[in-house]
MARBA-3410 file (N, C-alpha, C, O; in Angstrom, 1 decimal):
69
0.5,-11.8,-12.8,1.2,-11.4,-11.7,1.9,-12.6,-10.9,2.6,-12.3,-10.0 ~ 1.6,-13.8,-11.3,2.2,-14.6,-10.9,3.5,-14.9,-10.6,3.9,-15.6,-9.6 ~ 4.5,-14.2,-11.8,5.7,-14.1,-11.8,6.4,-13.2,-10.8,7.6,-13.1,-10.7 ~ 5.7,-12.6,-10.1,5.9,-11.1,-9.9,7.0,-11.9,-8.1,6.5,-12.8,-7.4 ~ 7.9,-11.5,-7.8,8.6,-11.9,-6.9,7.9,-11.5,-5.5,7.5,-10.4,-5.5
7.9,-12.1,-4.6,6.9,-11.7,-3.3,8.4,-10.4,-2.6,9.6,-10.5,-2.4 ~ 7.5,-9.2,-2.3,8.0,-8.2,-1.7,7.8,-8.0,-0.2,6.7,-8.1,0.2 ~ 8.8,-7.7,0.8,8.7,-7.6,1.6,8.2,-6.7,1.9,8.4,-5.7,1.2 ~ 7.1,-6.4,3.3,6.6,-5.2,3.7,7.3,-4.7,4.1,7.3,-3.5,3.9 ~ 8.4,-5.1,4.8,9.5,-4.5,5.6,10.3,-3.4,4.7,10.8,-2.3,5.2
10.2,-3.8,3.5,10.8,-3.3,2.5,10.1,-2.1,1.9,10.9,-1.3,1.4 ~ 8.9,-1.7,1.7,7.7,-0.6,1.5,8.2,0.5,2.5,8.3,0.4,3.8 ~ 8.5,1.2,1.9,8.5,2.5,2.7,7.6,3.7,1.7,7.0,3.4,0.6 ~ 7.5,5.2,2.3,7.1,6.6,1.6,5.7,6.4,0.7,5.4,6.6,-0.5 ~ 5.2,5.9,1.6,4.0,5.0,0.8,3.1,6.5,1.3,3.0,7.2,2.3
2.2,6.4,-0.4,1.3,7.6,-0.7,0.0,6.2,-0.4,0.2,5.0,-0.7 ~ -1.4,7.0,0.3,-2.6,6.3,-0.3,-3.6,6.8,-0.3,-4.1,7.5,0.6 ~ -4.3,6.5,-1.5,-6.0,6.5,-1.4,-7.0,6.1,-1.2,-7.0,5.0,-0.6 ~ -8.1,6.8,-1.3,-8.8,6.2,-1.1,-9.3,5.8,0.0,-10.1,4.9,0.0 ~ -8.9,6.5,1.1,-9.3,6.7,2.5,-10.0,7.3,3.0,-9.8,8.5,3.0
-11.3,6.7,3.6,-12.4,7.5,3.7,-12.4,6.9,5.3,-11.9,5.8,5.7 ~ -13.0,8.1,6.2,-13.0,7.7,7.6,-14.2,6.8,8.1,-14.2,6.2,9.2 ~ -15.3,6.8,7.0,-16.1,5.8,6.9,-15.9,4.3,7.5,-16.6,3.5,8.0 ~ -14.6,4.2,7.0,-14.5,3.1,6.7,-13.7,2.7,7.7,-13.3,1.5,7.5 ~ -13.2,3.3,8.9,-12.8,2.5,9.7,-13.3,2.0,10.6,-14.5,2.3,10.9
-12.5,1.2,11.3,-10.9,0.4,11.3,-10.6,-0.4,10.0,-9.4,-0.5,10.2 ~ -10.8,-0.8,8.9,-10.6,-1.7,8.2,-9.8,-0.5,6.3,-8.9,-0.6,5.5 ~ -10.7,0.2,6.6,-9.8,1.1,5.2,-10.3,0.8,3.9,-10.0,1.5,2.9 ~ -11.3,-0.6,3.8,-11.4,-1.4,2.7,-11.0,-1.0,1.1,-10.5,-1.7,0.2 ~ -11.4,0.5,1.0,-11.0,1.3,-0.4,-10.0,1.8,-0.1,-9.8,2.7,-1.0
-8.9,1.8,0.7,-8.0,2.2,0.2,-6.7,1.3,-0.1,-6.6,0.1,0.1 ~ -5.6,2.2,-0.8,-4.9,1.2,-1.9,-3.9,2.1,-1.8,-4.2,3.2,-1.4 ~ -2.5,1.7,-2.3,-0.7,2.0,-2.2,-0.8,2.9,-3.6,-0.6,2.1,-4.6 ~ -1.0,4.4,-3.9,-0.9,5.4,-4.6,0.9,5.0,-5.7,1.2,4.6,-6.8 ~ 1.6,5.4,-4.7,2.6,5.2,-4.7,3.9,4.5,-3.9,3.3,3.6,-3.3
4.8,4.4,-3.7,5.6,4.2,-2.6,7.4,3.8,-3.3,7.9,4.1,-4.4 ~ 7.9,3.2,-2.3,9.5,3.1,-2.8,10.1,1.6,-2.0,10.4,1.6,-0.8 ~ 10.2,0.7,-2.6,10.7,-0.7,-2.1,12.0,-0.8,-2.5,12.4,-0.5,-3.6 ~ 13.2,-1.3,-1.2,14.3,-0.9,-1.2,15.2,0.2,-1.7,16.4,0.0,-2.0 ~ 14.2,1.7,-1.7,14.4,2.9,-1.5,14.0,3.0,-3.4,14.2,4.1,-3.8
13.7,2.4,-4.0,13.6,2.8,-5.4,12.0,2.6,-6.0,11.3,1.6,-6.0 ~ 11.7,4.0,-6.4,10.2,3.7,-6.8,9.6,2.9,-7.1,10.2,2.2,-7.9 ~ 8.2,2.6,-6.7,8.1,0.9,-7.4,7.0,1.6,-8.5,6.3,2.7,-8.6 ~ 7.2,0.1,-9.5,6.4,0.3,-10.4,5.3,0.0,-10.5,4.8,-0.6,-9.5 ~ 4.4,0.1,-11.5,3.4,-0.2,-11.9,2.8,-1.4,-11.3,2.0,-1.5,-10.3
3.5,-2.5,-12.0,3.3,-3.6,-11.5,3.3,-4.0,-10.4,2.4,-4.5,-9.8 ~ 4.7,-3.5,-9.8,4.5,-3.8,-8.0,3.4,-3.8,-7.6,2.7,-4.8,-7.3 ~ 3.0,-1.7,-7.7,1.6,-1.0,-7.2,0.3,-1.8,-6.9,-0.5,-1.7,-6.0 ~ 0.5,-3.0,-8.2,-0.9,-3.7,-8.6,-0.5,-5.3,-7.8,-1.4,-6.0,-7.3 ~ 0.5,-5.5,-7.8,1.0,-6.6,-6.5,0.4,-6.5,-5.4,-0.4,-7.2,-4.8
1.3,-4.8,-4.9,1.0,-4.9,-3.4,-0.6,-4.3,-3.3,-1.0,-4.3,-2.1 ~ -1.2,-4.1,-3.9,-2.5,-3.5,-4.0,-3.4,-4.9,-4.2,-4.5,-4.7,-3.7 ~ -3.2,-6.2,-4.9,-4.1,-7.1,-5.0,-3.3,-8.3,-4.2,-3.5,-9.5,-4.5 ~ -2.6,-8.1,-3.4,-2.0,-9.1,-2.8,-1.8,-9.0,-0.9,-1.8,-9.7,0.1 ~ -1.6,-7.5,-1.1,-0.9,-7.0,0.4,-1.8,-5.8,0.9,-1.5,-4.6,1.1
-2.9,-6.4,0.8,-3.9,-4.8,1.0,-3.7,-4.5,2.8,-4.2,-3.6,3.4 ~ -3.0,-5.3,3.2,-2.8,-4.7,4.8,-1.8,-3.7,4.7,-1.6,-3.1,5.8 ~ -1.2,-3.4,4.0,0.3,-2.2,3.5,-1.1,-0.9,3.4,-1.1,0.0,4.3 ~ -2.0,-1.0,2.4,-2.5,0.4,2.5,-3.3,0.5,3.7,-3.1,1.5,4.4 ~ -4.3,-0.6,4.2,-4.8,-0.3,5.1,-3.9,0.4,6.5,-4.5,1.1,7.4
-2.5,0.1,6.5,-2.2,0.4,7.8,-1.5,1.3,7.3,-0.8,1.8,8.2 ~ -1.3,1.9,6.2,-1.0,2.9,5.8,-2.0,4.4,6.3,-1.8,5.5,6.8 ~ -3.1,3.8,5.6,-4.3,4.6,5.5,-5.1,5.1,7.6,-5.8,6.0,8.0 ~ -4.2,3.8,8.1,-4.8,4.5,9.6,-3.5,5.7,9.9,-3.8,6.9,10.1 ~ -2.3,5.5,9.7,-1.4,6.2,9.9,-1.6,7.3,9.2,-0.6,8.0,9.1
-2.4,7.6,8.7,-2.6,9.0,7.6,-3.9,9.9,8.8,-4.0,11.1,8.9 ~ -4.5,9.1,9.3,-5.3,9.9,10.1,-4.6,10.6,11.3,-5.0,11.7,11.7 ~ -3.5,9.9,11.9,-2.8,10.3,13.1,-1.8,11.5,12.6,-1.2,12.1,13.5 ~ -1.8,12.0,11.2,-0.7,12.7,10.9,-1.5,14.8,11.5,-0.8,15.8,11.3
END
């Protein structure tokens, strides 16, 4: 994943996640970016595993915003 170009969060939008247990807050620690869309085009695989082992604050603050819904 080294190669993998650094993505902007700004850029993550329609973000699906898992793994959200209310246990676990404030912090979310198991949860992880299901899905989503970086500069409106689904991301892939690889991203997923990017922003999932690199940017775990994208799901975590994902995962609080899922409780307010």
């Amino acid at each position: 994943m080294s190669n993998m170009k650094h993505i902007e969060s700004s850029k993550i939008k329609q973000i699906k996640v898992g793994g959200v247990k209310t246990k676990d807050y404030p912090d979310f620690v198991d949860s992880y970016v299901e899905s989503c869309t970086i500069n409106g085009r689904t991301a892939t695989k690889k991203q997923l595993n990017y922003i999932n082992s690199n940017m775990s604050e994208v799901a975590q603050e994902a995962a609080f915003e899922s409780l307010l819904d």
